[in-house]
VOKOLNU-232317 format. One record per atom (N, C-alpha, C, CB): residue number from 0; residue in three letters; atom name; x, y, z. Coordinates in steps of 0.1 Angstrom, whole numbers, plus 5000, padded with zeros to 4 digits. Atoms other than C-alpha are relative to their C-alpha. Glycine has a CB too. Layout:
VOKOLNU-232317
ROBA num residuo atomo    X    Y    Z
ROBA NUM     ala    CA    X    Y    Z
...
This chain:
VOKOLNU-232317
ROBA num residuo atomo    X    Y    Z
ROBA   0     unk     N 4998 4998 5014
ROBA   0     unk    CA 7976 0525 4633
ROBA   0     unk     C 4987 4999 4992
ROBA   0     unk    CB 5011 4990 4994
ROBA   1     unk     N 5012 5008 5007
ROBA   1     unk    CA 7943 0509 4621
ROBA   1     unk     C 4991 5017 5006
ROBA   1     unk    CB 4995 4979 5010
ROBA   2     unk     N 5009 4991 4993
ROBA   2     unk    CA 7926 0541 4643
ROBA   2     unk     C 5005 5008 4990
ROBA   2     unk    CB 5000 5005 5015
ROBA   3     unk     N 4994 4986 5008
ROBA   3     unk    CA 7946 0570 4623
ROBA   3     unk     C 4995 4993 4980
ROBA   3     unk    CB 5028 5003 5005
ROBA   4     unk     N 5003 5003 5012
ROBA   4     unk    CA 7938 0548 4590
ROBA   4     unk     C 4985 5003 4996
ROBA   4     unk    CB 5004 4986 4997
ROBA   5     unk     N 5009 5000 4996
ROBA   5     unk    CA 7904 0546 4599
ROBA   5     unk     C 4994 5017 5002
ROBA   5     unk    CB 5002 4991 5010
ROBA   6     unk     N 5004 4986 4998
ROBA   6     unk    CA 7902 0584 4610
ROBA   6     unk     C 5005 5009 4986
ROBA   6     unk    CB 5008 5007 5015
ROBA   7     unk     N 4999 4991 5018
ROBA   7     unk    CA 7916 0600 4574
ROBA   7     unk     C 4992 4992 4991
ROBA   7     unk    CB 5020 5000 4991
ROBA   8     unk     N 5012 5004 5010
ROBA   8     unk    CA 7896 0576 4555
ROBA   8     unk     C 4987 5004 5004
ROBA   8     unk    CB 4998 4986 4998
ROBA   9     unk     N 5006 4995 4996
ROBA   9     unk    CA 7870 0592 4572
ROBA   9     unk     C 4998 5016 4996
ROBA   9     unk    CB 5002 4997 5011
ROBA  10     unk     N 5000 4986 5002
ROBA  10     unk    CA 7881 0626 4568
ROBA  10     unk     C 5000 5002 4987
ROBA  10     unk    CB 5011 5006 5005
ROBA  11     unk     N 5004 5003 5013
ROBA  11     unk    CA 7885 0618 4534
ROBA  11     unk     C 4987 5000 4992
ROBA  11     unk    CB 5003 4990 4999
ROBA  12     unk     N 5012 4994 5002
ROBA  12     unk    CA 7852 0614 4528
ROBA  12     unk     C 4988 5011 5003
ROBA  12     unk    CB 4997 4994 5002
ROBA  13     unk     N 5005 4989 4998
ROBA  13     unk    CA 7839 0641 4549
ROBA  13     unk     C 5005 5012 4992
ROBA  13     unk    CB 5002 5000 5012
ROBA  14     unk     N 4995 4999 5008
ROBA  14     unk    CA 7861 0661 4526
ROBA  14     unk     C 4990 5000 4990
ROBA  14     unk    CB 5009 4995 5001
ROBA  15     unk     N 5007 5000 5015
ROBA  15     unk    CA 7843 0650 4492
ROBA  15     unk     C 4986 5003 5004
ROBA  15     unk    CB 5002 4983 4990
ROBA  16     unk     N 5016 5003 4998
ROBA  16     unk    CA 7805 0651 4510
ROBA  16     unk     C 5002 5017 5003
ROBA  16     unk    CB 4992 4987 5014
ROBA  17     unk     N 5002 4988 4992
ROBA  17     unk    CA 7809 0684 4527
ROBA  17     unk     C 5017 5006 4996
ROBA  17     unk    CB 4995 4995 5019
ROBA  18     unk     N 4991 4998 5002
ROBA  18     unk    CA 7837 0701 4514
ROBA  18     unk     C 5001 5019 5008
ROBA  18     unk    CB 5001 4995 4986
ROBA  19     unk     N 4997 4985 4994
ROBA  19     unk    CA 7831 0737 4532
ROBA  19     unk     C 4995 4996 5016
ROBA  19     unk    CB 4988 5016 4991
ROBA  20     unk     N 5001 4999 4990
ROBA  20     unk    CA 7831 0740 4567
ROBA  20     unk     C 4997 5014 5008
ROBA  20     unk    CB 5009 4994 5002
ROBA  21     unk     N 5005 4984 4993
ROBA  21     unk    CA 7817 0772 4596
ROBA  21     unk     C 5016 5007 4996
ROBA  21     unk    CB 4995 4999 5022
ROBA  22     unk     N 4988 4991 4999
ROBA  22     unk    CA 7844 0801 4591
ROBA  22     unk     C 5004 4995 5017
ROBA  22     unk    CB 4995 5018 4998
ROBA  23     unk     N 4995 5007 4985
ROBA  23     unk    CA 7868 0790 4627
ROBA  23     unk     C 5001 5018 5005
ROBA  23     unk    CB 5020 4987 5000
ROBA  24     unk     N 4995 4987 4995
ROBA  24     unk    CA 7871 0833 4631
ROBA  24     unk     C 4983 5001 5005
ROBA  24     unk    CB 5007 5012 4987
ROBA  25     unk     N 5010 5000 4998
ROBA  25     unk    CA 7834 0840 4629
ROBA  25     unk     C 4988 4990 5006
ROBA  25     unk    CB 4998 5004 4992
ROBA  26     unk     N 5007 5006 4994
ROBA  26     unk    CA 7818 0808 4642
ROBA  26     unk     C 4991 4993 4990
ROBA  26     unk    CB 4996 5006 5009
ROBA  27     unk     N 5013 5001 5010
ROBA  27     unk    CA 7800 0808 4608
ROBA  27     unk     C 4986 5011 4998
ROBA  27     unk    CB 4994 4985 5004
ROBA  28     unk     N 5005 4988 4999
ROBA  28     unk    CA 7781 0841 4616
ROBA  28     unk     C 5003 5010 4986
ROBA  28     unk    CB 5007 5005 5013
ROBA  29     unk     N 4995 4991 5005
ROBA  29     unk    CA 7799 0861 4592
ROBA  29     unk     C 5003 5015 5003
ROBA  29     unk    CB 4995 4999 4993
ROBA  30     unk     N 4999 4989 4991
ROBA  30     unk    CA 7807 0889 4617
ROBA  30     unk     C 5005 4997 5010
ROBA  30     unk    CB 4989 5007 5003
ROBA  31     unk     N 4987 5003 4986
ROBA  31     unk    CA 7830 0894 4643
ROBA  31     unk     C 4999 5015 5006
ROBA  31     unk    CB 5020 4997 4993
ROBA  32     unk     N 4999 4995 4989
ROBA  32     unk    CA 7827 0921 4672
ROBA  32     unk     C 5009 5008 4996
ROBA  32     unk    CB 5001 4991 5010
ROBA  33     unk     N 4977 4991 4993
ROBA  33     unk    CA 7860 0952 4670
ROBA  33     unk     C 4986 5010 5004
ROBA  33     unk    CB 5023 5011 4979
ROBA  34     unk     N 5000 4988 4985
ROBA  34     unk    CA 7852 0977 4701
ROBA  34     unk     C 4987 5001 4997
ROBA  34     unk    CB 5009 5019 5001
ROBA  35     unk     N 5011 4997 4995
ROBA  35     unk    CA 7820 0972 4705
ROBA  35     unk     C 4988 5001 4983
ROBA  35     unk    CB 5004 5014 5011
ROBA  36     unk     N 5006 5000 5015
ROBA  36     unk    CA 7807 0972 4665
ROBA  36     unk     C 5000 4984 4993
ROBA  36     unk    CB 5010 5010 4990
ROBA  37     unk     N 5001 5015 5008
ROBA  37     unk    CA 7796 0940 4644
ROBA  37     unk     C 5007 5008 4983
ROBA  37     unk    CB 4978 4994 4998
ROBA  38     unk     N 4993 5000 5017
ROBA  38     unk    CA 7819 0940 4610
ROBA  38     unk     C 5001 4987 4994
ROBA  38     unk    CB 5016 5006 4998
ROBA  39     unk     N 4992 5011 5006
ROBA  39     unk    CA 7828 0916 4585
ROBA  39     unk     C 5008 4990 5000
ROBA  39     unk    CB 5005 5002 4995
ROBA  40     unk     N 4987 5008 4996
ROBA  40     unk    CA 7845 0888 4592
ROBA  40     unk     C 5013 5000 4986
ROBA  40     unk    CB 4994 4982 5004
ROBA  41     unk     N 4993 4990 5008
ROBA  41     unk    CA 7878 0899 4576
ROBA  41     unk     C 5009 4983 4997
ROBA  41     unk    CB 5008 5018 5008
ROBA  42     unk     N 4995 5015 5004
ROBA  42     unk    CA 7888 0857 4572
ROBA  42     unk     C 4991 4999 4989
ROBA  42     unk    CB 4997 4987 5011
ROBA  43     unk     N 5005 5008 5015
ROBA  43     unk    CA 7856 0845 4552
ROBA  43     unk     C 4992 5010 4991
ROBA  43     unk    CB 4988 4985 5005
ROBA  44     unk     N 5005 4989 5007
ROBA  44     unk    CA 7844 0881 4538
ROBA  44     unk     C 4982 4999 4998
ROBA  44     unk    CB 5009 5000 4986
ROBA  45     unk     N 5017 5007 5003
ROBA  45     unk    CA 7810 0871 4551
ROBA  45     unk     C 4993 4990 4992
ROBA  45     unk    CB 4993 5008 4993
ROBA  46     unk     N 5008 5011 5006
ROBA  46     unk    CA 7803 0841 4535
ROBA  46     unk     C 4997 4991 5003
ROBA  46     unk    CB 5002 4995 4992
ROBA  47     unk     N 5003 5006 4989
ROBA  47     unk    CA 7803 0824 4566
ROBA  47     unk     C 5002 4981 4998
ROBA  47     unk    CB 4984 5005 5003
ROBA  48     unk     N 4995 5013 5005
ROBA  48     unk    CA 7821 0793 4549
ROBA  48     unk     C 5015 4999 5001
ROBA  48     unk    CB 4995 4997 4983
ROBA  49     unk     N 4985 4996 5003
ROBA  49     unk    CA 7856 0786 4547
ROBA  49     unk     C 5000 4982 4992
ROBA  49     unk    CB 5013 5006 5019
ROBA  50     unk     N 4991 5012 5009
ROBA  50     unk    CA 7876 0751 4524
ROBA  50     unk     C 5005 4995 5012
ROBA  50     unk    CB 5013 5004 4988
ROBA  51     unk     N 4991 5009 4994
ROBA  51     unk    CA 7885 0725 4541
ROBA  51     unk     C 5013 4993 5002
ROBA  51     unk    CB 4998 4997 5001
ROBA  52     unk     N 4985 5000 5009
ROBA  52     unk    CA 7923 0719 4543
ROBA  52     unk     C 5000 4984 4994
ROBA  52     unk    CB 5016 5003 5012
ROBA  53     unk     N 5003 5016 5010
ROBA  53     unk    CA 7915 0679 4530
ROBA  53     unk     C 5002 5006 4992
ROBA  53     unk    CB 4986 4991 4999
ROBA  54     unk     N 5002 4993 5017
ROBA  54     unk    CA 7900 0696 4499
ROBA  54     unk     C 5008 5008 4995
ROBA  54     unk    CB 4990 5009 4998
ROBA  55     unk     N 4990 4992 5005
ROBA  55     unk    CA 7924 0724 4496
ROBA  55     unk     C 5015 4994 4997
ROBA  55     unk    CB 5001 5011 5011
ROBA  56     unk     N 4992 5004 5001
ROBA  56     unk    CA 7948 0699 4496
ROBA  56     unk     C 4999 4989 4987
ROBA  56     unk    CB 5001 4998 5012
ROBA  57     unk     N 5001 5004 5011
ROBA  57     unk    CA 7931 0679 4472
ROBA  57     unk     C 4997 5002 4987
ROBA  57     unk    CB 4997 4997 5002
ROBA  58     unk     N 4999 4991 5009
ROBA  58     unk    CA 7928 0706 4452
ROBA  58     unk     C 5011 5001 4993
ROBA  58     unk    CB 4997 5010 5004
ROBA  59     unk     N 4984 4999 5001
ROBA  59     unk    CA 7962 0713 4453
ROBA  59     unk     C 5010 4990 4988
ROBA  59     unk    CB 5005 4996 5015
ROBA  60     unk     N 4990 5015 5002
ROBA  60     unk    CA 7973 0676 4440
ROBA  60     unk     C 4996 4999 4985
ROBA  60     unk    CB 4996 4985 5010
ROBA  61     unk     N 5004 5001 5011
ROBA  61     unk    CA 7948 0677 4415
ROBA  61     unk     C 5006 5009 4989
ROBA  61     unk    CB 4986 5001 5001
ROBA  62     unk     N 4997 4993 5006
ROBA  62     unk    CA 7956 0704 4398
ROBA  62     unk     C 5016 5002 4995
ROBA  62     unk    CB 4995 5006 5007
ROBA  63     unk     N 4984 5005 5001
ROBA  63     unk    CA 7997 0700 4399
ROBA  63     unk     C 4994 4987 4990
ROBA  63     unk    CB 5010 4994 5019
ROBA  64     unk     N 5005 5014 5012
ROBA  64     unk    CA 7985 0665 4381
ROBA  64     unk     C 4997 5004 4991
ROBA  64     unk    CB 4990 4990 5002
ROBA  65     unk     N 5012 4991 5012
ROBA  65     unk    CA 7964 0681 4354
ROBA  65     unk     C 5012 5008 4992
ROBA  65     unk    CB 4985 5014 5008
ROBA  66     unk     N 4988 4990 5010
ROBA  66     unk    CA 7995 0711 4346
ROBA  66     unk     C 5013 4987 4996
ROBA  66     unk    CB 5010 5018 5013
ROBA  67     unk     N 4990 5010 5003
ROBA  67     unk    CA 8018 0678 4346
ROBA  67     unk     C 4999 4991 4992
ROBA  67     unk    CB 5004 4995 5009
ROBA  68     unk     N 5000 5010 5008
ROBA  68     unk    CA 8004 0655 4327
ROBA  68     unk     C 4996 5001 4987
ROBA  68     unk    CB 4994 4992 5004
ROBA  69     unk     N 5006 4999 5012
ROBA  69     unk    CA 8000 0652 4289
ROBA  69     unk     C 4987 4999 4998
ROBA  69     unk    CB 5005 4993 4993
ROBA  70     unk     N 5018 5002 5003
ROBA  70     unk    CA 7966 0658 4272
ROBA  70     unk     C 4998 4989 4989
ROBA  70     unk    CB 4992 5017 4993
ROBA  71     unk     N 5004 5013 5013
ROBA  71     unk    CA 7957 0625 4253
ROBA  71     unk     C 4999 5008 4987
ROBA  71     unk    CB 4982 4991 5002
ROBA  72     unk     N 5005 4992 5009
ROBA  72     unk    CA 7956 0633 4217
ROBA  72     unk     C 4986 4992 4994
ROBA  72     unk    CB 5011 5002 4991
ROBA  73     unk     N 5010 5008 5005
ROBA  73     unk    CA 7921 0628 4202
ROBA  73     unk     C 5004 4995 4986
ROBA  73     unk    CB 4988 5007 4999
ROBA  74     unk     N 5001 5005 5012
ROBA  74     unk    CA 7915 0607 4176
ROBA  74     unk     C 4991 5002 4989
ROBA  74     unk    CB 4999 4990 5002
ROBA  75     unk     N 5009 4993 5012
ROBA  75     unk    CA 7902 0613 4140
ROBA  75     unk     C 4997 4985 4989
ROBA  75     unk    CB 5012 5015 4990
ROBA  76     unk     N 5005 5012 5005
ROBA  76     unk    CA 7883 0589 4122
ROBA  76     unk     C 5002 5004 4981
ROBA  76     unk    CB 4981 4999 5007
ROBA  77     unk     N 4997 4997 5012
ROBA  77     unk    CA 7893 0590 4084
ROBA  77     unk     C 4993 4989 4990
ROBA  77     unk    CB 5015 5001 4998
């Protein structure tokens, strides 16, 4: 238990430091091989990056939070 706690707090941070990772199609190349031709990798559209699902996930949460929660109202000094 202490290992799996230990390995997402980990991931976790790897996540916030490095939040893009190599494309897993292209290798991080940005090209991929059809019959014998170099094209586009048609995953990361050449940008040879792809989101990490941590982030995409913490994206996700954030954002749901943010459309859900009220916006403080400012205050006016009179």
């Amino acid at each position: 238990m202490a290992a799996l706690i230990l390995w997402l707090g980990g991931y976790a941070v790897l996540c916030a430091v490095r939040p893009f990772a190599p494309c897993r199609k292209c290798g991080g190349v940005g090209e991929i091989e059809r019959f014998g031709k170099p094209k586009m990798c048609p995953r990361c559209l050449g940008d040879k990056l792809r989101l990490r699902v941590g982030r995409r996930m913490h994206n996700a949460w954030r954002r749901t939070r943010t459309a859900g929660t009220r916006p403080t109202p400012e205050r006016t000094n009179r």
